[in-house]
C-alpha positions as CSV (number, residue, x, y, z in Angstrom):
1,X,-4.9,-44.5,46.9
2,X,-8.5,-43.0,46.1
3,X,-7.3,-39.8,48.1
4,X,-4.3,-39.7,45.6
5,X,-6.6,-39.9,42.5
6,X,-9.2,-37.8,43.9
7,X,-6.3,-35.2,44.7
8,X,-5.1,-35.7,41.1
9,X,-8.5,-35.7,39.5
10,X,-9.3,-32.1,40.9
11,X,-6.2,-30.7,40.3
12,X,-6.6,-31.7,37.0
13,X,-9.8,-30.1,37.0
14,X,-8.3,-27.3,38.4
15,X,-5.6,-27.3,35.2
16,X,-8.2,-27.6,32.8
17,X,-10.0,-25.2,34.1
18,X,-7.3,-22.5,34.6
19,X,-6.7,-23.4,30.2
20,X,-10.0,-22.8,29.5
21,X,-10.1,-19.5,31.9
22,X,-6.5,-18.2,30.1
23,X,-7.9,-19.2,26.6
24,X,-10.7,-17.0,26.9
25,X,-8.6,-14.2,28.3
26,X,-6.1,-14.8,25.3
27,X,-9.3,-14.2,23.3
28,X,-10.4,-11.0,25.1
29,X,-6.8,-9.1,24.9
30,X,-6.5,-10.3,21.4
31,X,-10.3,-8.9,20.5
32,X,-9.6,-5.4,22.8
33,X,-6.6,-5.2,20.8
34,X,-8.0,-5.7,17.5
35,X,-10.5,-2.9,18.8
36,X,-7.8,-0.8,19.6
37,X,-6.1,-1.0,16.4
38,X,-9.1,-0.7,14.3
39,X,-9.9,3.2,16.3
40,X,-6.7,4.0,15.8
41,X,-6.4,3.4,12.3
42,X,-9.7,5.0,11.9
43,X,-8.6,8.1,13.1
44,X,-5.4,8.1,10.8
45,X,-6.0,9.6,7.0
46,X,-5.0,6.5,5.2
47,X,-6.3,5.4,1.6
48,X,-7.8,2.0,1.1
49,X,-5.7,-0.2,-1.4
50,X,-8.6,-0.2,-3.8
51,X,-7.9,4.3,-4.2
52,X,-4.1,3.6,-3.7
53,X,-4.1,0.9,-6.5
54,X,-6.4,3.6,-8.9
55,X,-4.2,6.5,-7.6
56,X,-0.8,4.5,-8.7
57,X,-2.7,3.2,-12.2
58,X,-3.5,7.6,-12.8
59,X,0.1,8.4,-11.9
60,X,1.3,6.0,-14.0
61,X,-0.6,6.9,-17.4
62,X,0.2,10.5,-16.5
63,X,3.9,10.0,-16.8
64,X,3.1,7.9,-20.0
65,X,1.7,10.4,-21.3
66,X,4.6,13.0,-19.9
67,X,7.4,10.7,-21.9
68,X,5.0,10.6,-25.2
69,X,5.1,14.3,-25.3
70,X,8.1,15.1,-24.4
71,X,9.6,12.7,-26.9
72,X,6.7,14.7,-29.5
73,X,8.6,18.0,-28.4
74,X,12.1,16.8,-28.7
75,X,11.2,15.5,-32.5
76,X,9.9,18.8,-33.2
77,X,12.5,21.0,-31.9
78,X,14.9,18.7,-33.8
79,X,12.6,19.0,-37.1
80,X,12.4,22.9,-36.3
81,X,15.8,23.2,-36.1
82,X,16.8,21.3,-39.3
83,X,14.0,23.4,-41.4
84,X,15.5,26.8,-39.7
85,X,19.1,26.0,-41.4
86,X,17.9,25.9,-44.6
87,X,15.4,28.4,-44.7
88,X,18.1,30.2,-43.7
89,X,20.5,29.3,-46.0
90,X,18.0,30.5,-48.5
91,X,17.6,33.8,-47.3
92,X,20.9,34.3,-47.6
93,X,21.2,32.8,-51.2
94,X,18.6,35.3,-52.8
95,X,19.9,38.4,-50.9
């Protein structure tokens, strides 16, 4: 009976130790990979959120300000076009 425990005692050992040896390599491959990831990400041309988030807030008052004037144009070409008829009409009248 001692051999059995003995026998079970180091291969528990032997479990415990083959955890703790797969835990650090679980740590390892998940740090290379981080590496990894980080280099190549580095050596892509990508924007930080902070200069996408300004980018996106410039493109956005931009096209504001596109819809303000063309809504400015529209409302004078329509006001153009209604003072053209009746300077028009009063060409005609004193001719």
């Amino acid at each position: 009976m001692q051999t059995d425990n003995r026998f079970l005692d180091d291969l528990a050992k032997v479990a415990s130790g083959a955890l703790g040896s797969m835990s650090g390599v679980k740590h390892e491959v998940e740090m290379r990979l981080q590496q990894q990831m980080e280099r190549l990400l580095g050596r892509m041309n990508l924007v930080s959120r902070e200069e996408f988030e300004a980018m996106k807030a410039v493109a956005q008052a931009a096209r504001e300000a596109q819809i303000r004037l063309d809504a400015r144009v529209q409302a004078l070409e329509a006001r153009l076009a209604g003072t053209d008829s009746p300077a028009q009409d009063s060409d005609s009248e004193t001719r």
